[in-house]
N, CA, C and O atoms as a CHARMM CRD file, in Angstrom:
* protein
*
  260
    1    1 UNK  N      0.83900  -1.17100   0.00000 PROA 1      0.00000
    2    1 UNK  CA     0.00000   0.00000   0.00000 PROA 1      0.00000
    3    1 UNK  C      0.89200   1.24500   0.00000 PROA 1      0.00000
    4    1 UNK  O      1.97900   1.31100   0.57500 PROA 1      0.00000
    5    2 UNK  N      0.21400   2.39800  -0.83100 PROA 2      0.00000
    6    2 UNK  CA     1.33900   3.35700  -0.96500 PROA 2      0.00000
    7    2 UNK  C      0.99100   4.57100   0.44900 PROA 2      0.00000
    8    2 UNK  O     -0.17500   4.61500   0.83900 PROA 2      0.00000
    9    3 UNK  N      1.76300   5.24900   0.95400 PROA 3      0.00000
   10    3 UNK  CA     1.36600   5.99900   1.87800 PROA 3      0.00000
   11    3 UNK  C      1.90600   7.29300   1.59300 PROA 3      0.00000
   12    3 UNK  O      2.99100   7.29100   1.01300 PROA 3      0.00000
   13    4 UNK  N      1.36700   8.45100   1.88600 PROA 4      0.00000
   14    4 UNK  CA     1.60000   9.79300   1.95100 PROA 4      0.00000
   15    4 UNK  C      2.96700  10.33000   2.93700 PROA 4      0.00000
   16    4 UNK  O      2.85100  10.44100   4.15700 PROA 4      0.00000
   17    5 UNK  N      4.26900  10.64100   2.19700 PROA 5      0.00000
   18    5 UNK  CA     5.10600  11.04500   3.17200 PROA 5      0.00000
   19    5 UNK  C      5.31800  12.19300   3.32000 PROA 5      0.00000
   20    5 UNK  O      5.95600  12.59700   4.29300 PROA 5      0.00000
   21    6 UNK  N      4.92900  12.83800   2.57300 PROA 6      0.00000
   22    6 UNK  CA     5.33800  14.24700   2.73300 PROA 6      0.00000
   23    6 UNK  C      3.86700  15.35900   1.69700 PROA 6      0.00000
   24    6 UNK  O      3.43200  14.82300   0.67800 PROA 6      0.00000
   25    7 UNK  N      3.31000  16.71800   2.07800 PROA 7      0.00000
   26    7 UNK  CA     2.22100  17.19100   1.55700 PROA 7      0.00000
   27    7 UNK  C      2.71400  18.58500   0.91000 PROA 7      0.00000
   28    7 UNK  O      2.88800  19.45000   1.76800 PROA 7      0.00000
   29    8 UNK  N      2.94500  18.94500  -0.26000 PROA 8      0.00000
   30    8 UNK  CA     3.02700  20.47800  -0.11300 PROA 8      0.00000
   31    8 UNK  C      2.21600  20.96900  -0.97300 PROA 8      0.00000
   32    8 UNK  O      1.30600  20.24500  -1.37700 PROA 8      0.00000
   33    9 UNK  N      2.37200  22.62000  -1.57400 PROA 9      0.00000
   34    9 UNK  CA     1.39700  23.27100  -2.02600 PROA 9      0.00000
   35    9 UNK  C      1.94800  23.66700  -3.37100 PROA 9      0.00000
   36    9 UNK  O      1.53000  24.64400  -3.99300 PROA 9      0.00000
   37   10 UNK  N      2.94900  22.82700  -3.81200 PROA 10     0.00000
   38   10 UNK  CA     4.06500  23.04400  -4.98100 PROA 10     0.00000
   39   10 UNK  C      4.53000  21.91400  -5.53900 PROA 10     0.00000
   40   10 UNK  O      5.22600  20.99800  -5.10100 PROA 10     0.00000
   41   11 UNK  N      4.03400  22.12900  -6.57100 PROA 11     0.00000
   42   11 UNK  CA     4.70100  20.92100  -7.77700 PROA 11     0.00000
   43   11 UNK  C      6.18300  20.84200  -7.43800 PROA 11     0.00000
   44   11 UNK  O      6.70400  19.78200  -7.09200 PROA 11     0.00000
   45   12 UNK  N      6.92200  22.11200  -7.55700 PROA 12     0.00000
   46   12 UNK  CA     8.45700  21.89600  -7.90000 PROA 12     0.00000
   47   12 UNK  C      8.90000  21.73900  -6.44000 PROA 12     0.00000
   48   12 UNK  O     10.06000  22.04600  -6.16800 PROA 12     0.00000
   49   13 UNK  N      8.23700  21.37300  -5.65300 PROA 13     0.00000
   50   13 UNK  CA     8.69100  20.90300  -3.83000 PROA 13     0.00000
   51   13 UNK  C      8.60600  19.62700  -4.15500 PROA 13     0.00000
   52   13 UNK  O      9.54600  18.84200  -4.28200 PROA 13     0.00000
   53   14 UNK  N      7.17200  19.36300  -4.32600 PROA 14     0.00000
   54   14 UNK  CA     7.07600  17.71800  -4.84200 PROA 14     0.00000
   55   14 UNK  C      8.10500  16.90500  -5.67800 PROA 14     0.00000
   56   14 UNK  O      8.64900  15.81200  -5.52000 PROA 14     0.00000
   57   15 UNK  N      8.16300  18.01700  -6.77300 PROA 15     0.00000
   58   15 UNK  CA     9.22500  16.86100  -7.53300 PROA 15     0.00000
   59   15 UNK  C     10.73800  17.11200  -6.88600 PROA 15     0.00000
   60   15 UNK  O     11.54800  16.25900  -7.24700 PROA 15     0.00000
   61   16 UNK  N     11.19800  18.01400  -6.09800 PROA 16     0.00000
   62   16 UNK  CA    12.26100  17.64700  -5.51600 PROA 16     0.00000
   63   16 UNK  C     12.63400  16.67600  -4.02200 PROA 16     0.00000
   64   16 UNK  O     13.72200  16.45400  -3.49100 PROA 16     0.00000
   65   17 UNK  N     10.96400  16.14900  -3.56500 PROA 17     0.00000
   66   17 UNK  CA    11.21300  15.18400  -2.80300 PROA 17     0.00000
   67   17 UNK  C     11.35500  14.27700  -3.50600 PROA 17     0.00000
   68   17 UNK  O     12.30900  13.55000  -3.22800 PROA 17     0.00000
   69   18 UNK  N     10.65000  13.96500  -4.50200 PROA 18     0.00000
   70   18 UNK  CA    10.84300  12.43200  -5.48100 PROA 18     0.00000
   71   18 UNK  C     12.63900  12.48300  -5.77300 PROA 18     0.00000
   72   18 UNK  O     13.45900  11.59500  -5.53900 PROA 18     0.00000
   73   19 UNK  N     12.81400  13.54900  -6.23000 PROA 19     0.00000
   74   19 UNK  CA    14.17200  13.10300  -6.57000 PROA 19     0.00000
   75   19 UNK  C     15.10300  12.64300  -5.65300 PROA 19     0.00000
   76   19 UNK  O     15.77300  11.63600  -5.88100 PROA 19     0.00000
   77   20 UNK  N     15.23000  13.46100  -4.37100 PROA 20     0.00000
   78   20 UNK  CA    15.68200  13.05400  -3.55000 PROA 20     0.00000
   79   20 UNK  C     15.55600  11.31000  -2.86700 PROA 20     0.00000
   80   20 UNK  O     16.44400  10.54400  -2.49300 PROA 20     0.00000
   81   21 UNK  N     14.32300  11.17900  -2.91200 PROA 21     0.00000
   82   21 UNK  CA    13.78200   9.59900  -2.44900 PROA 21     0.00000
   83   21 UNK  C     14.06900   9.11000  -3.33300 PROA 21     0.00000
   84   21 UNK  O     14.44600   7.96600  -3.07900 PROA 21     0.00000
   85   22 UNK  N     14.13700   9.49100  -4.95400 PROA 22     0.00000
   86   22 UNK  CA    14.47600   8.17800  -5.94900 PROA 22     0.00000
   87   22 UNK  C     15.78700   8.19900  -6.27600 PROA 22     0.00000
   88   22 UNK  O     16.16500   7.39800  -7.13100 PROA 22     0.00000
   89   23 UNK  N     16.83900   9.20500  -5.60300 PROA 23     0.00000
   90   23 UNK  CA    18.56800   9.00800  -5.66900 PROA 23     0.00000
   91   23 UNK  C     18.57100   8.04700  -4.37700 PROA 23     0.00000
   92   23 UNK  O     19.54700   7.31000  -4.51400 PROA 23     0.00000
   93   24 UNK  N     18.10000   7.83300  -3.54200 PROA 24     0.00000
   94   24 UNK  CA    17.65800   7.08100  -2.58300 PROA 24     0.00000
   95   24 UNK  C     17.71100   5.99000  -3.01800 PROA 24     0.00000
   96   24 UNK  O     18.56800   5.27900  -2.49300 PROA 24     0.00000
   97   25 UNK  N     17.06900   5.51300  -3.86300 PROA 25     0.00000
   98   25 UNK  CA    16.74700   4.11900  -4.32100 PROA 25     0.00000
   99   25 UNK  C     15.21700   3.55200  -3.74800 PROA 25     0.00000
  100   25 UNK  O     14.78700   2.40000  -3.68600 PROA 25     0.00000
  101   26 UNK  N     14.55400   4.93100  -3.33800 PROA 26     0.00000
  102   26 UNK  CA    12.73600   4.43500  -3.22900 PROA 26     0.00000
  103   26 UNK  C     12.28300   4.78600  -4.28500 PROA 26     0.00000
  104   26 UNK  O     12.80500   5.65800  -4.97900 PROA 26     0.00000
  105   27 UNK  N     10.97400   4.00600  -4.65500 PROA 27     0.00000
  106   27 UNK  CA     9.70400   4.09200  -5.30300 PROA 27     0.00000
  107   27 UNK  C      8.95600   5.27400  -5.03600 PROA 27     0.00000
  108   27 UNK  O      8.58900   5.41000  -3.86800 PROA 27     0.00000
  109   28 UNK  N      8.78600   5.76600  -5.48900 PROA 28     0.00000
  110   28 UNK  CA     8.03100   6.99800  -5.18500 PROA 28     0.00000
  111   28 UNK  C      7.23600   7.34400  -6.43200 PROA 28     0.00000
  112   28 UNK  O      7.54200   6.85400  -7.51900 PROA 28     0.00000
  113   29 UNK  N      5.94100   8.41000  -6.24600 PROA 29     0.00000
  114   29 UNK  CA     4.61300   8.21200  -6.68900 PROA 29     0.00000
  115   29 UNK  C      4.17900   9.60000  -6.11900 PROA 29     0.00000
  116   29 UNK  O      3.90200   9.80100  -4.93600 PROA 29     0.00000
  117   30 UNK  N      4.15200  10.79100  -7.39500 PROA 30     0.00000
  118   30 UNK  CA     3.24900  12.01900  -6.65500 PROA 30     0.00000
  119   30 UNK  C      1.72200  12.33700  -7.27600 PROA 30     0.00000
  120   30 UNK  O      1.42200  12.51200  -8.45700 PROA 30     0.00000
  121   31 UNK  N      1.11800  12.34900  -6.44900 PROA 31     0.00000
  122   31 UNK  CA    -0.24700  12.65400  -6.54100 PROA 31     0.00000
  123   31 UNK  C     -1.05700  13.87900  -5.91100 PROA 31     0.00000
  124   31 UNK  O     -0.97100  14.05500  -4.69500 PROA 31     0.00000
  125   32 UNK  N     -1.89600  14.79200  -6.74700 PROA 32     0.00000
  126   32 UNK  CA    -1.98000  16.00000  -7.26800 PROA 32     0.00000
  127   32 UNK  C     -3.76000  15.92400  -6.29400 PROA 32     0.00000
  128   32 UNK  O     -4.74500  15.54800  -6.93000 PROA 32     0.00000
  129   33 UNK  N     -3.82600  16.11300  -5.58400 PROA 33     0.00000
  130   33 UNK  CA    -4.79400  16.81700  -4.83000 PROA 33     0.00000
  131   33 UNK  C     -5.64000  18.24400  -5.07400 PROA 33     0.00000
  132   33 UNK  O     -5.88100  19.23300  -4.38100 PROA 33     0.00000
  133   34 UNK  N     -5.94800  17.82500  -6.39700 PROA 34     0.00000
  134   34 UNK  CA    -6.41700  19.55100  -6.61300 PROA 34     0.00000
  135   34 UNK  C     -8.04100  19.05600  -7.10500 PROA 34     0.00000
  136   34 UNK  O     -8.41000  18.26300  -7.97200 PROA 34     0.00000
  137   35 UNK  N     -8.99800  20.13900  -5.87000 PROA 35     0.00000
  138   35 UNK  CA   -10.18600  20.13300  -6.10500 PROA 35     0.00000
  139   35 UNK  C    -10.44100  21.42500  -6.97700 PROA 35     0.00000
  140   35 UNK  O    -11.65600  21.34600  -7.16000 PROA 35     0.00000
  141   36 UNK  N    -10.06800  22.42600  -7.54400 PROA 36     0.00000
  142   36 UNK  CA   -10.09300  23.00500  -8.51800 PROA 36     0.00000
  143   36 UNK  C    -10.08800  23.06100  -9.61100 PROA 36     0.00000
  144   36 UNK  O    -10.27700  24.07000 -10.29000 PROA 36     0.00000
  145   37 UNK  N     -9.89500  22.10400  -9.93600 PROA 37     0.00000
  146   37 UNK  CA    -9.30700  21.70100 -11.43500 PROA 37     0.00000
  147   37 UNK  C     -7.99200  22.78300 -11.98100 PROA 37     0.00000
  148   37 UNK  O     -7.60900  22.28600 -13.04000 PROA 37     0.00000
  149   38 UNK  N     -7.55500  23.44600 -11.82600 PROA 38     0.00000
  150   38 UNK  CA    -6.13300  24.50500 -12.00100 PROA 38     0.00000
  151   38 UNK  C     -4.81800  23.67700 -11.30900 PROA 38     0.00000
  152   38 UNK  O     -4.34100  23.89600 -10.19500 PROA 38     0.00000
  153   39 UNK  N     -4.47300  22.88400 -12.08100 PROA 39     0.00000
  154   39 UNK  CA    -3.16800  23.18200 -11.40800 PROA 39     0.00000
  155   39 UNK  C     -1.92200  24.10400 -10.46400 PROA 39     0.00000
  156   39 UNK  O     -1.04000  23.65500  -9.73200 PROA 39     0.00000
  157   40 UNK  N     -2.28000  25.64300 -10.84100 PROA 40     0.00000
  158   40 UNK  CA    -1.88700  26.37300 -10.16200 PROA 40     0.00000
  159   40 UNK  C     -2.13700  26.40400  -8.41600 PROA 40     0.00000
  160   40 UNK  O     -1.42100  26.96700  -7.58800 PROA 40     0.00000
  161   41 UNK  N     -3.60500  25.47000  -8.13100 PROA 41     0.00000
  162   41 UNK  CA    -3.49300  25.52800  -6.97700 PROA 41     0.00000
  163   41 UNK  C     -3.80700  24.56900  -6.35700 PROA 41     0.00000
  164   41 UNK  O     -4.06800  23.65100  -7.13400 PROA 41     0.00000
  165   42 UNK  N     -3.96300  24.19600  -4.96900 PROA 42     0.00000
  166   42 UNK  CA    -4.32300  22.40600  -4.60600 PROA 42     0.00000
  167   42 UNK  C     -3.17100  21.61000  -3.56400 PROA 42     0.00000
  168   42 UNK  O     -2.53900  22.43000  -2.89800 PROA 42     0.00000
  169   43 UNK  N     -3.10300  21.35100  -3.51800 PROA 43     0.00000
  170   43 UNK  CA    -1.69100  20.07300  -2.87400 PROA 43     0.00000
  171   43 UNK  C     -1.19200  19.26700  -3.92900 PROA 43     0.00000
  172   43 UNK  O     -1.83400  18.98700  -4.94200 PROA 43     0.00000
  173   44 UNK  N     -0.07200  18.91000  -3.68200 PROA 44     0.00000
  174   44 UNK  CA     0.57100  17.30600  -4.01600 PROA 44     0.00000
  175   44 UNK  C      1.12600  17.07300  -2.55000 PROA 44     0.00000
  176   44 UNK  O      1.51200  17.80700  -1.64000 PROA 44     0.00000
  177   45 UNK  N      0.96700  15.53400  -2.77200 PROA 45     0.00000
  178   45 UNK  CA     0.86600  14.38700  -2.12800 PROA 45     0.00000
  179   45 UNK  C      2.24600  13.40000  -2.94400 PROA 45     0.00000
  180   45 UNK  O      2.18200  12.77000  -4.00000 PROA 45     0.00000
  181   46 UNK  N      3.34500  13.55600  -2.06800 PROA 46     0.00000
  182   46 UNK  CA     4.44900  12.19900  -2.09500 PROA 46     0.00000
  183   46 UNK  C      4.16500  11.00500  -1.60500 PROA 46     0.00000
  184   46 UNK  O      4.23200  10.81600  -0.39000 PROA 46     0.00000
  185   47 UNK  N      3.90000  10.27600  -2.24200 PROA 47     0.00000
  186   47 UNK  CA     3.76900   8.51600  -1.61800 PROA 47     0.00000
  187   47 UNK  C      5.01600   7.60400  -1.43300 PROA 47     0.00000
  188   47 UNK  O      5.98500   8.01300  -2.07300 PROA 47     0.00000
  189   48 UNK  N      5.20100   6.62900  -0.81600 PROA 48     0.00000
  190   48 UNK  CA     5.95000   5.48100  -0.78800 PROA 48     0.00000
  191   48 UNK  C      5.49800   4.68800  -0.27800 PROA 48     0.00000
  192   48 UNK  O      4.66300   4.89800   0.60100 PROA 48     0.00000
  193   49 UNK  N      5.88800   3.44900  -0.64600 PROA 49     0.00000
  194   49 UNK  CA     5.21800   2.17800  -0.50300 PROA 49     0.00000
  195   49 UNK  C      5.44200   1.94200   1.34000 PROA 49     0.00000
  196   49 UNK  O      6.56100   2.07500   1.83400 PROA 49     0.00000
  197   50 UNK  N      4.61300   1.70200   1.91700 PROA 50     0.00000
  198   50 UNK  CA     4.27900   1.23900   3.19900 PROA 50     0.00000
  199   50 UNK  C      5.71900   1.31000   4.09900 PROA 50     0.00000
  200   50 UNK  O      6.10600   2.16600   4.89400 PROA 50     0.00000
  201   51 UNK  N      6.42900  -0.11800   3.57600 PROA 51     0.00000
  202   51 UNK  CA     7.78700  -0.48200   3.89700 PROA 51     0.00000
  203   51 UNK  C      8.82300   0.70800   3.99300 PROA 51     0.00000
  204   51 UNK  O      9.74100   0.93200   4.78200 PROA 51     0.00000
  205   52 UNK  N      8.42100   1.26400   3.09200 PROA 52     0.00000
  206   52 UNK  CA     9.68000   2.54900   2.75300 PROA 52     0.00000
  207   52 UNK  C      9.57000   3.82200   4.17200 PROA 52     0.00000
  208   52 UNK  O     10.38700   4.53100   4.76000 PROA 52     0.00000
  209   53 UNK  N      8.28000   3.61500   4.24600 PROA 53     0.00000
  210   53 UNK  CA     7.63400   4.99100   4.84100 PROA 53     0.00000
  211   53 UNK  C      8.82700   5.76300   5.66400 PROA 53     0.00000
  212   53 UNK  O      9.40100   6.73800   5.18000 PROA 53     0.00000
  213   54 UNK  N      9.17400   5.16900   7.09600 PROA 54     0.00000
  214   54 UNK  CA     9.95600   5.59500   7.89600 PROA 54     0.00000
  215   54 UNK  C     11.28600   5.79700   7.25400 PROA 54     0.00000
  216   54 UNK  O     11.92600   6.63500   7.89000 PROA 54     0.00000
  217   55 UNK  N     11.86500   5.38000   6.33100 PROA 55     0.00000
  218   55 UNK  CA    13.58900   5.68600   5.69500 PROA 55     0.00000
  219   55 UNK  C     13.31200   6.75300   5.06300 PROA 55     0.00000
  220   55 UNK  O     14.16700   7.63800   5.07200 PROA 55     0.00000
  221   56 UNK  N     12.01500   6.98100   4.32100 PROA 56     0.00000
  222   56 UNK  CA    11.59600   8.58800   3.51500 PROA 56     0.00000
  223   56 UNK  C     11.48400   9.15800   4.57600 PROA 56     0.00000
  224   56 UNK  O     12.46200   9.90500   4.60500 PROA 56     0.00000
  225   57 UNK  N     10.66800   9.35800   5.88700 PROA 57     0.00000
  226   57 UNK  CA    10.53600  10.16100   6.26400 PROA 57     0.00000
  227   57 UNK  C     11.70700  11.03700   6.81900 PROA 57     0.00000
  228   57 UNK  O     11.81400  12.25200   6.65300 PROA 57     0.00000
  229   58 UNK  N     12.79700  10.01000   7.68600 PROA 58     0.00000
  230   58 UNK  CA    13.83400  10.21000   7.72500 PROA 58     0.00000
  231   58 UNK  C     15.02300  10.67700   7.07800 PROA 58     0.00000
  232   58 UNK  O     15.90300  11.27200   7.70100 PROA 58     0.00000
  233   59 UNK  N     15.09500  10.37900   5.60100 PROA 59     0.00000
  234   59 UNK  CA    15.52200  11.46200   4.64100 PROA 59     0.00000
  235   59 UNK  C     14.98500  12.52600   4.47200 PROA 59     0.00000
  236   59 UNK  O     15.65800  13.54900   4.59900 PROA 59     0.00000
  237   60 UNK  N     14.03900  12.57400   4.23900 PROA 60     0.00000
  238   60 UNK  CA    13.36700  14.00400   4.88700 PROA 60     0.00000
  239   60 UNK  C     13.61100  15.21400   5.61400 PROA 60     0.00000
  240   60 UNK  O     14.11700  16.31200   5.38000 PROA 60     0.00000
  241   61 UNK  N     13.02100  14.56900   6.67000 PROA 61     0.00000
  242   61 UNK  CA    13.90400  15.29600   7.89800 PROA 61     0.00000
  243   61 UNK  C     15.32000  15.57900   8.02400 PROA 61     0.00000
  244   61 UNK  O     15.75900  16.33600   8.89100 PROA 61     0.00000
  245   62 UNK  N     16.12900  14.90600   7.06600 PROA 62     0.00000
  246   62 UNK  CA    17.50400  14.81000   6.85800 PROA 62     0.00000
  247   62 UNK  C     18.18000  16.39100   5.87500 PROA 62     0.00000
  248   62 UNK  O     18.91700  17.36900   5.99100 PROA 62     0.00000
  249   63 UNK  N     17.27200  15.68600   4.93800 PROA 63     0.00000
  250   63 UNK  CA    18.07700  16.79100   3.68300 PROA 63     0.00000
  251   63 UNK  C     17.17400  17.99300   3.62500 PROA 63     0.00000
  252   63 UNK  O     17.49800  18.88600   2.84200 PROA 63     0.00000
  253   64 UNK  N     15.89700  18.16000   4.47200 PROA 64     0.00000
  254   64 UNK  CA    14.85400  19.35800   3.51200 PROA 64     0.00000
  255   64 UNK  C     14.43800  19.80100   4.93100 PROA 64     0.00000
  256   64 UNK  O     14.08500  20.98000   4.94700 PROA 64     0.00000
  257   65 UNK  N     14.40000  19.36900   5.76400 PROA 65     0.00000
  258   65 UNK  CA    13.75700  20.11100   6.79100 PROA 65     0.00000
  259   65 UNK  C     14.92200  21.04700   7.96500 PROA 65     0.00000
  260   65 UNK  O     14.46000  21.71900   8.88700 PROA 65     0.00000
């Protein structure tokens, strides 16, 4: 099951957690939370698979926070 590791309000945040998690060597999966239909505004949503969760989060907290 994939789980939500990280939420922001920016595409180009999003895709620099993926990169980070996929130089990593995780699976990662972003998904676009927008009840607007505009891209310009909404959430994305970083996923990783269940297993992964805690080593993303921990990179995380590592390199971005």
């Amino acid at each position: 099951m994939w789980m939500v590791v990280y939420v922001t309000q920016s595409k180009e945040a999003a895709e620099k957690i993926r990169t980070l998690l996929q130089e990593a060597g995780l699976p990662v999966k972003i998904r676009s939370v927008n009840q607007s239909g505009n891209d310009q505004f909404g959430c994305y949503e970083v996923l990783v698979p269940e297993a992964e969760l805690s080593e993303a989060h921990n990179l995380i907290i590592d390199k971005v926070l």
